[in-house]
Structures are given as C-alpha cells and as structure tokens.
matplotlib code that plots the C-alpha trace (Angstrom):
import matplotlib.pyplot as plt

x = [0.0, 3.1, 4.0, -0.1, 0.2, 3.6, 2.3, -1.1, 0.8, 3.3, -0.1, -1.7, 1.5, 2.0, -1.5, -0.8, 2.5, 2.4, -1.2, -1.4, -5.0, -5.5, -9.0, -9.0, -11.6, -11.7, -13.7, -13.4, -15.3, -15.4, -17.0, -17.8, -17.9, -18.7, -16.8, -18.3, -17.0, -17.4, -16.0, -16.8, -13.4, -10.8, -9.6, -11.7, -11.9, -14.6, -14.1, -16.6, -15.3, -16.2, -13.4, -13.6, -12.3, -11.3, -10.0, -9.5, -8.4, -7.5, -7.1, -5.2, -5.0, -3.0, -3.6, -1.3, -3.4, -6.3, -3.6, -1.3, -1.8, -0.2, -2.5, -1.8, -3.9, -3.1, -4.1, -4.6, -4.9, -6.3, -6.3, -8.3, -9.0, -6.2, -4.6, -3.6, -0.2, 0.5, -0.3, 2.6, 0.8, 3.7, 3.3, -0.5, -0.2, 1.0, 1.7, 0.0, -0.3, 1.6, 1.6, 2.0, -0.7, -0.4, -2.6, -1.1, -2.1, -2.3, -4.7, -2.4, -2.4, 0.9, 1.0, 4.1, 5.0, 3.0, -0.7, -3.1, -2.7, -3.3, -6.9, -8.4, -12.1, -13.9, -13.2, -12.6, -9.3, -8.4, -6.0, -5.2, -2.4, -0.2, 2.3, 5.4, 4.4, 5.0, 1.6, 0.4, -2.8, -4.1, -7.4, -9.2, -12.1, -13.9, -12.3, -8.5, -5.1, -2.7, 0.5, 2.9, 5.8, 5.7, 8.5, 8.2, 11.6, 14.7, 17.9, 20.6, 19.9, 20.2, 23.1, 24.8, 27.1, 27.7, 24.6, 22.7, 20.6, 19.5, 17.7, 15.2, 11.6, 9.1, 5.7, 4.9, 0.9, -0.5, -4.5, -7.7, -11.1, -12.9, -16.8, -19.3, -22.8, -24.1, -20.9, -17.5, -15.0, -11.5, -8.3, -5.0, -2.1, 0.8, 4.4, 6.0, 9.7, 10.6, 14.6, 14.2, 13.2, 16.5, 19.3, 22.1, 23.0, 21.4, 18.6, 17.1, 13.5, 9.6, 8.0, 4.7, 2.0, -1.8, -4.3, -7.8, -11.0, -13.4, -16.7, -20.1, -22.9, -27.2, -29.5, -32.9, -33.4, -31.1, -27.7, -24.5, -20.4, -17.8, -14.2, -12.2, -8.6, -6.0, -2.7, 0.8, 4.0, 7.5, 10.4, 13.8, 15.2, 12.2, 9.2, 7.1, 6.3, 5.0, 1.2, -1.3, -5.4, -7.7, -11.0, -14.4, -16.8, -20.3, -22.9, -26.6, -29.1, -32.3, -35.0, -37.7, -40.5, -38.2, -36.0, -32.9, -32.7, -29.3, -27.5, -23.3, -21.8, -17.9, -15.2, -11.4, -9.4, -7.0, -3.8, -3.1, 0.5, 1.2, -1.3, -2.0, -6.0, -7.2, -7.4, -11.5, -8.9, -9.5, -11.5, -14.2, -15.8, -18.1, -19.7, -19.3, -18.2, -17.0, -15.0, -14.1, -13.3, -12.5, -11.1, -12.0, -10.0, -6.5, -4.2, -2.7, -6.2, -7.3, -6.3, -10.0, -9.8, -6.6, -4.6, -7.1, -5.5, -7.8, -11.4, -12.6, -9.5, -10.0, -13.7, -17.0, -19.8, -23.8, -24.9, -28.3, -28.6, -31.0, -31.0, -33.7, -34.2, -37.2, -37.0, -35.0, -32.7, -33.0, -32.0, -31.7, -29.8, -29.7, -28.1, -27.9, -24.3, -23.6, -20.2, -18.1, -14.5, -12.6, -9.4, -7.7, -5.9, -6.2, -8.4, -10.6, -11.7, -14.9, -15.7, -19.2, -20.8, -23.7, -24.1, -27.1, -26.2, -28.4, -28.0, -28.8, -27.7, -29.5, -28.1, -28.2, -27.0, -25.9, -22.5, -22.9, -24.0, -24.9, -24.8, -25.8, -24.8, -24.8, -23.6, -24.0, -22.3, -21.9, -19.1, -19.4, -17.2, -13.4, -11.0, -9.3, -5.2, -5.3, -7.3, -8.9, -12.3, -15.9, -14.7, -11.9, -14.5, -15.5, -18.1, -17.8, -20.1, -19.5, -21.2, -19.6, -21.6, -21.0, -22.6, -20.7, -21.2, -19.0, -18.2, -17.3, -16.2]
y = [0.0, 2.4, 1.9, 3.2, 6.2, 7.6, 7.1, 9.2, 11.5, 12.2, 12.4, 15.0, 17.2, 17.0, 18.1, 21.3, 21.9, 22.0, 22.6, 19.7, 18.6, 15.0, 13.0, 9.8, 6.4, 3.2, 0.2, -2.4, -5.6, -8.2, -12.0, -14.9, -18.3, -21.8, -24.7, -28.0, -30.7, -34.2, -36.7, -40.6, -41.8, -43.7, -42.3, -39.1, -35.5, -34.9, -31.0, -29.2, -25.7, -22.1, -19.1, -15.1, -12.5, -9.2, -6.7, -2.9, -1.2, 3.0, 5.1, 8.2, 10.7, 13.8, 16.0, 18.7, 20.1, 18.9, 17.6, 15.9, 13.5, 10.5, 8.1, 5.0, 2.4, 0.3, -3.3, -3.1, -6.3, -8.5, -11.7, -14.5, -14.0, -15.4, -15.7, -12.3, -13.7, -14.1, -10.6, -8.5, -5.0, -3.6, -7.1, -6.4, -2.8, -3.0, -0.3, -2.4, 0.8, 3.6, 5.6, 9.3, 10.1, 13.5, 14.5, 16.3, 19.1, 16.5, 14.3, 11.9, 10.5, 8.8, 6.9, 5.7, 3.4, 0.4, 0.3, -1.9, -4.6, -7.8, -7.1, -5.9, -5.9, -8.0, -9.8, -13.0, -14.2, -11.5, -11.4, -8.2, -6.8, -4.2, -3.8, -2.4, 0.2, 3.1, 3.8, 6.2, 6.3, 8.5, 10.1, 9.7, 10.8, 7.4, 6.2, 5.8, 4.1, 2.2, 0.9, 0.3, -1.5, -3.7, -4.8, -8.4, -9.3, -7.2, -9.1, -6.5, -4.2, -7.2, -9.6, -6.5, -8.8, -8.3, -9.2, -10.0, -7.6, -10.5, -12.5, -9.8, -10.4, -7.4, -7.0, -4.9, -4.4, -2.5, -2.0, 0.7, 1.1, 1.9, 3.3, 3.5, 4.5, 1.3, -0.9, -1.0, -2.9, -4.0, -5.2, -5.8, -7.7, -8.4, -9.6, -11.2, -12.1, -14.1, -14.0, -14.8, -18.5, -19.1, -17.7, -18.1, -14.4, -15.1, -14.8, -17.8, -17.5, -18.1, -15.9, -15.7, -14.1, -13.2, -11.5, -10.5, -8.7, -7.8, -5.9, -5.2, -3.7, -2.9, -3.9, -2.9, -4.5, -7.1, -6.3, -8.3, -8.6, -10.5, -11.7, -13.9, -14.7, -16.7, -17.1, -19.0, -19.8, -20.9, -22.4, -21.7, -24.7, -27.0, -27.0, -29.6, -26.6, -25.2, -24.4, -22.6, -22.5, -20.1, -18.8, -17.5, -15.8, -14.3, -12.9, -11.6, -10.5, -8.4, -6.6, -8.5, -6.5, -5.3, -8.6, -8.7, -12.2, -13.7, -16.0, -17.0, -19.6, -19.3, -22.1, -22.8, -24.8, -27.5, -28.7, -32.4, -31.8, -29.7, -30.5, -26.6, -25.1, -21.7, -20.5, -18.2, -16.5, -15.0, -11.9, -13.7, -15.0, -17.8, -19.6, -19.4, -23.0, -24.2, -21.2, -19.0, -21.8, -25.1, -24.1, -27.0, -28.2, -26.6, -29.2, -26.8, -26.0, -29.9, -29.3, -27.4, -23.8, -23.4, -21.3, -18.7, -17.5, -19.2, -20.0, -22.8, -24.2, -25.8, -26.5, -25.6, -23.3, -22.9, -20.6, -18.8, -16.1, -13.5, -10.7, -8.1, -5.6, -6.4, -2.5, 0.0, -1.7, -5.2, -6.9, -11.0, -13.0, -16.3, -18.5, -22.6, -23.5, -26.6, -27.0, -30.2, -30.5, -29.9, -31.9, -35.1, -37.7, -37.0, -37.0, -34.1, -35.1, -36.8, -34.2, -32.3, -30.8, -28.9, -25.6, -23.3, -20.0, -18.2, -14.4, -11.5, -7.8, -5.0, -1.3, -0.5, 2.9, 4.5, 3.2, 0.1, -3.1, -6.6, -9.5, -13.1, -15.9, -19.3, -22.1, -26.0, -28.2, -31.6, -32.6, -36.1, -38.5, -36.9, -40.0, -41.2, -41.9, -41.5, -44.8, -45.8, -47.6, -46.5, -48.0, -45.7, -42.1, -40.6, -37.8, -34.8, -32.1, -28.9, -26.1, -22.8, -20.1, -16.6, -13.6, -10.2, -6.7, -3.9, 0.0, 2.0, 5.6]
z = [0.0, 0.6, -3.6, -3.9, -1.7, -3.3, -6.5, -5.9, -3.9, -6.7, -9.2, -6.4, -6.8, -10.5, -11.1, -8.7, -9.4, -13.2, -14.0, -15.4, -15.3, -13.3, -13.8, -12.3, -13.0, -11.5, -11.4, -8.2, -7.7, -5.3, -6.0, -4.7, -6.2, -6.7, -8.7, -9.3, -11.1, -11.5, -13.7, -14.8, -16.0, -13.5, -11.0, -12.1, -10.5, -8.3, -6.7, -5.3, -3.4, -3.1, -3.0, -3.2, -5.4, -5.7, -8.2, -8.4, -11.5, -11.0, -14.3, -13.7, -17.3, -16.6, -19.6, -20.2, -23.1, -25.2, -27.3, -25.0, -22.2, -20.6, -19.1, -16.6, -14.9, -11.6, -10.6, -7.2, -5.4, -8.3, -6.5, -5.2, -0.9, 0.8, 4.7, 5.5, 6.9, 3.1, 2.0, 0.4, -0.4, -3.0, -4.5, -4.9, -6.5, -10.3, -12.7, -16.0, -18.2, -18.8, -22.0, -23.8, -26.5, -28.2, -31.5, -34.1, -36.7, -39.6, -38.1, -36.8, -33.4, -31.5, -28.8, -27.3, -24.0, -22.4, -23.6, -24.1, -27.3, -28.6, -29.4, -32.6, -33.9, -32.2, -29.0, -30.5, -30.9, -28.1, -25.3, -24.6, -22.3, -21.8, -24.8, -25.2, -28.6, -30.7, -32.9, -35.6, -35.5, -39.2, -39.7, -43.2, -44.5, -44.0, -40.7, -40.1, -40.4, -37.6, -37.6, -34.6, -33.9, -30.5, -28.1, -27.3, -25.6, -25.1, -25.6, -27.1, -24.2, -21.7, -22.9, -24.0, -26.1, -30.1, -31.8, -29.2, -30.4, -32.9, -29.9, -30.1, -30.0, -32.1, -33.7, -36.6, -37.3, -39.9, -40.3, -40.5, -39.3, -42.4, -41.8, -44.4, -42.9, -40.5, -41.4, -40.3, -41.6, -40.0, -41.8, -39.6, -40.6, -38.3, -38.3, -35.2, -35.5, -32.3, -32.6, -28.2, -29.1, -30.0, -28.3, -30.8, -31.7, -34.8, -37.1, -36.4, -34.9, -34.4, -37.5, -37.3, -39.7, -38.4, -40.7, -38.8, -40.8, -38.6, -39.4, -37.8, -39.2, -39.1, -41.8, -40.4, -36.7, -37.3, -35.9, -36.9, -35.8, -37.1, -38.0, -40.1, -38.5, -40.0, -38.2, -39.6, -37.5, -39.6, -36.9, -38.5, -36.2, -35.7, -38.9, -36.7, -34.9, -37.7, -37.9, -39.9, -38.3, -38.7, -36.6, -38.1, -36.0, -36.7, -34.2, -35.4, -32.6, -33.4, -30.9, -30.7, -28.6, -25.6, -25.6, -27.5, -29.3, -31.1, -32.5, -32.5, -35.0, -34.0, -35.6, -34.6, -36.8, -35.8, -37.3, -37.1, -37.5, -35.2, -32.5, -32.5, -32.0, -33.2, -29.8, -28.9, -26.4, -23.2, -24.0, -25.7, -22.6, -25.0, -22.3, -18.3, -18.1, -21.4, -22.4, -20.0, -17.2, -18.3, -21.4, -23.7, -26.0, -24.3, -23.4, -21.0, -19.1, -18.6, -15.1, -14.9, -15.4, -14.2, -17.1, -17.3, -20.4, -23.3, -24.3, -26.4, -28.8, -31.6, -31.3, -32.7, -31.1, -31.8, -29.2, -29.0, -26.6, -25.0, -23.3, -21.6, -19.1, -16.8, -15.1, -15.4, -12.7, -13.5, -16.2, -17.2, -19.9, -21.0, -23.4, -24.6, -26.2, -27.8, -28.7, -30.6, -31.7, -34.6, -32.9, -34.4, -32.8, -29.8, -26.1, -27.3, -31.0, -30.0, -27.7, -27.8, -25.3, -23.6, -21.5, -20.3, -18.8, -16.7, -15.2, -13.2, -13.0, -10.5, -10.4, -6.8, -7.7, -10.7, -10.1, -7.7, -9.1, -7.9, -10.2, -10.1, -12.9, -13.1, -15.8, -16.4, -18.9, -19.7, -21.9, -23.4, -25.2, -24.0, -24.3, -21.4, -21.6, -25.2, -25.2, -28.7, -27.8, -26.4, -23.3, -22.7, -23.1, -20.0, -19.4, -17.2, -15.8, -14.1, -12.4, -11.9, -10.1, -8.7, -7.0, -7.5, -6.1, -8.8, -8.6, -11.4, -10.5]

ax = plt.figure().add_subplot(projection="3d")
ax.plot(x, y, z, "-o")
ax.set_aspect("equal")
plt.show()
C-alpha cells in the first residue's frame, strides 16, 4: 500500500504543481464463487469448493493540453482472498499501463509506451495486455489508419554482447477502421519475428504471420459482428512446430419486442500436424463454463480452469442467446451452447458438449452493481489416456456459479 500512496501523492503534486490537469476512474469488484466438477473416467476428478475474489483497476489521465496527455492504470490487489499472513501489499499494487498520447495538426495520433494490445475488432481471438508500442494512428475521411511497432523481448539491451541484439523479440501491425454508414469494416495484418526463441545471436526465430478482418454492421433491426482470423508460425530450427489454423466468427441478434434475441456460430481450426487449435482466447468469454473456465479443447487448461489464459481451442460453437431488461434496474440474460471439436488424434476429438447460462444484474445505484450468474455443462465422449475404444471415453459435468457486487467511479 506504501507503492499506492507515493504514487497518488506524486499524481496529487504534478497536477498542482504543473497545472497539469488530473482526472481519475476506476472500477473495483469483489465476487464470490462456486466450482463443481465431476467426472466418470478412473480415478476421475470430483471437486466441489467455493473461493472469493477481488480486483480494483485506478485510471489516472493527466492531460497537459487537449492535445497531450499520458495516461496509466493500476491493478490493485487483483487476486483471489487469501490468509492475510501471506499478503505482500507492493506485491498487490502493479503499474499495467503507462503511456504518452499527443494529436497532431495533420490528423495523426501517436502513442508511445506500455498500452493496451493484442486485441483488434472484435473480442474473438483477443487477449489483450499491456504492450510495449509506438503507434500512428491516421485520420481519413472514412475512418482511419494504424500501424505500430511492439516490443516483445529485449535481448541487445540485456546480454549486452555483439549481436545479441538478434535475440530480439518485435511485432509490426499494420491496419484501418474503415466506416461507411451502419458498417464498419477492420483489416490488420501483423508480423512477429521471435529472434528470443533461439538464443544463438542469430537470425534464427519463431516468424509468425496473423491477418484478422473484422466488421459489424445494421440492416434494419437485425444487428451483426464478425471476424475472419487466419494465423501462420515458420520455426527456423524446428518445422514440426509449424502451424497454420484459422478462426471464423459471426454474431446476429435483433430486438424483438423489448428482448434482444441472437445468434453466435464461432469455428477454430486444428492442425493435425502440429497438435495446434485456433485459440477463442480470453476476452471472448463464449460460455461461463465451457470457455471461460474449463477451457475445452486446451491441453494446458485440462487441469480445470486453471490457465485462465484461453477460451474454447480448436472446437465448434452454436450458441443462442438473449438478453432483456425487466425494469430500469434489472436486467436477465440467457443463453444454450452446444459446442463439438474440430481436434484429431487426440483425447478431445470426440468431444461435444452442452451448456445453459443463466444471469442477473441489479443497479443498486448508478455506479454500484450486484450481479448473479450461473452455468451448467456436460461434456461427453473426451477420451481417457489416449485410449482408442468407447470403453476408454468418459463424461464430465461442471457447475460454476458466482454472485458479484462492482463499482465503477
């Protein structure tokens, strides 16, 4: 808490000292939850336990003029509840963005330091954190142009020997927002050159190739969003790590009387050779259970929800969804998923699945709100130790379940 105090002390004296202008936001929650989950192979998982959550984000912009500003955000205790022997409070208090914006004459827009990246369009295929960039950001007449170039991993600067500059890891992304009336259409195609995978002073790296288009749109009522996502990795030293797989992603919803109906077909592609997913990632949030906890279809997340850094991989979803608002306070959503794998040769390509999500959200206040949500899927046919009869499949069913009270300020 010490790191917290300085650094709002030091924003309290800049914004007095230097007439620089300070506005500060935030958002806190804190949430309670419950985990079930039950499985019929050997030797299977059966866990059923409750835990609570907190997390407190503070936005601090200190504008100097309407053209130039740097703007930060803190994580402030972002953790699940824990014995308060354990707690380390400068450990709990983390500087995650930090960057200078300032708009020029021309139309063009720079931002430079640690912002927020990895997420474009949509929110599928997104897993966004704070980057290392420099970005031009160009206004047009029908929307606008970005390109940046992203700090991965900084070898030269580290090793400080000749050419260990070469061990590098960057990102170079080039794309526009292009509007036209109701539409909107996205284009963005980056270049990552992982040198860091190899540490031979060399050239010799990870070089991977993503292209996204995303668009939404309105025809009428009916509503629509989008993307197309194709991503390619070449290893210099290694080309059965090699993989190309793609993602498609399209999500219509209409008004019907005061309820807000829709409809989600989303596919992730799967190469054999490789034993590599398109990957929903974490932003997408595509079911409570499925997705956003269990992680089907990740190797690395068959321990239950316990990466937290993916959504469905490699799979399949049908989802139909709706959403209303009973008063002005209350409002209730629901959805049914049914999801099935694209995998090969594996546990997972059997796999399909079932999940019903059910939820609540009251406005105590303008700014203070209590929410209730609840999921249950079954997931059928996942093969046990690799094991190539019906006799080897097991089922598994989970629950996952949480109340939470949030503040925005």
């Amino acid at each position: 808490m010490k790191k917290l105090l300085v650094i709002l002390a030091l924003l309290a004296f800049a914004a007095t000292s230097f007439a620089v202008e300070l506005k500060l936001s935030g958002d806190f929650y804190v949430r309670g939850s419950y985990i079930s989950i039950d499985t019929d192979e050997t030797n299977g998982v059966d866990e059923k336990y409750s835990y609570y959550d907190q997390d407190m984000n503070l936005w601090a912009k200190l504008v100097v003029d309407e053209n130039t500003w740097v703007t930060t955000r803190f994580a402030i205790h972002d953790e699940n509840w824990k014995d308060d022997s354990e707690d380390e409070a400068d450990d709990d208090f983390t500087a995650e963005r930090v960057w200078m914006t300032h708009k020029f004459s021309t139309g063009t827009t720079l931002d430079a330091g640690l912002m927020t990246g990895a997420g474009w369009g949509t929110a599928f295929g997104n897993d966004t954190g704070g980057k290392y960039r420099i970005k031009f950001t160009q206004a047009l007449p029908y929307g606008s142009l970005v390109a940046f170039v992203q700090k991965n991993t900084e070898k030269g600067a580290e090793l400080k020997y000749k050419d260990a500059e070469k061990d590098d890891s960057d990102t170079y992304g080039l794309g526009a927002n292009i509007k036209a009336g109701d539409f909107k259409i996205m284009p963005l195609v980056t270049y990552m050159n992982n040198s860091a995978k190899y540490l031979d002073n060399g050239t010799d790296a990870q070089k991977t190739w993503r292209a996204d288009v995303a668009f939404t749109g309105k025809v009428g009522m009916v509503g629509f969003e989008g993307e197309f996502s194709y991503v390619t990795m070449n290893d210099d030293d290694n080309s059965s790590l090699d993989f190309d797989v793609y993602g498609v992603y399209l999500n219509g919803y209409a008004m019907v009387d005061k309820v807000k109906v829709g409809a989600i077909v989303a596919y992730g592609s799967y190469d054999k050779d490789a034993k590599k997913g398109y990957d929903f990632e974490d932003d997408f949030d595509s079911t409570l259970v499925l997705g956003d906890w269990l992680q089907l279809g990740d190797d690395y997340a068959y321990g239950y929800g316990t990466k937290g850094e993916s959504d469905l991989v490699g799979m399949t979803l049908l989802q139909l969804y709706a959403k209303t608002n009973v008063t002005d306070k209350l409002s209730v959503n629901a959805s049914l998923s049914y999801v099935f794998s694209n995998q090969e040769d594996n546990e997972y390509e059997d796999v399909k699945a079932y999940e019903v999500d059910l939820g609540a959200s009251y406005a105590i206040t303008k700014n203070l709100t209590y929410s209730l949500a609840f999921g249950y899927a079954q997931v059928k046919d996942i093969i046990e130790n690799n094991g190539l009869t019906d006799e080897d499949k097991f089922d598994l069913k989970a629950i996952r379940a949480y109340h939470k009270i949030a503040l925005t300020f």
